[in-house]
Residue, then its C-alpha position, 0 to 999 in steps of 0.5 A: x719893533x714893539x715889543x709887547x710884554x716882558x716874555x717879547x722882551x726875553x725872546x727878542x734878546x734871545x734871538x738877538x745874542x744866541x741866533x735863536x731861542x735854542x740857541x741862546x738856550x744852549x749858551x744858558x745851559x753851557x753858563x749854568x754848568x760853569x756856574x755848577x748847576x749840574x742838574x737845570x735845563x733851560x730850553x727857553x729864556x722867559x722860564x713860562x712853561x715846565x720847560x725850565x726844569x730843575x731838580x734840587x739846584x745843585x747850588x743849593x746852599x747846605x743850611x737851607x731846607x730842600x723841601 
């Protein structure tokens, strides 16, 4: 297999360890809510598009401005 560019490289582990894009992007979601970022949706694992969408992190540190 060749894989052409770092977004091919993201995808071919994706399909590799979670069956499917979504799949993995489940397994994302479930480790980020573990990790207490209540409030971050992955839908793919490359991050490209507007699909990975985070409010405010809700691990932001205290002492770091928010806007």
């Amino acid at each position: 297999m060749m894989v052409v560019s770092g977004n091919d490289a993201a995808v071919a582990v994706a399909q590799t360890l979670g069956g499917s894009v979504a799949g993995y992007a489940e397994k994302m979601n479930q480790e980020a809510v573990k990790m207490g970022a209540t409030h971050t949706n992955f839908v793919n694992p490359n991050g490209l598009t507007a699909a990975t969408i985070t409010r405010r992190p809700s691990i932001w540190p205290r002492w770091l401005p928010t806007a």
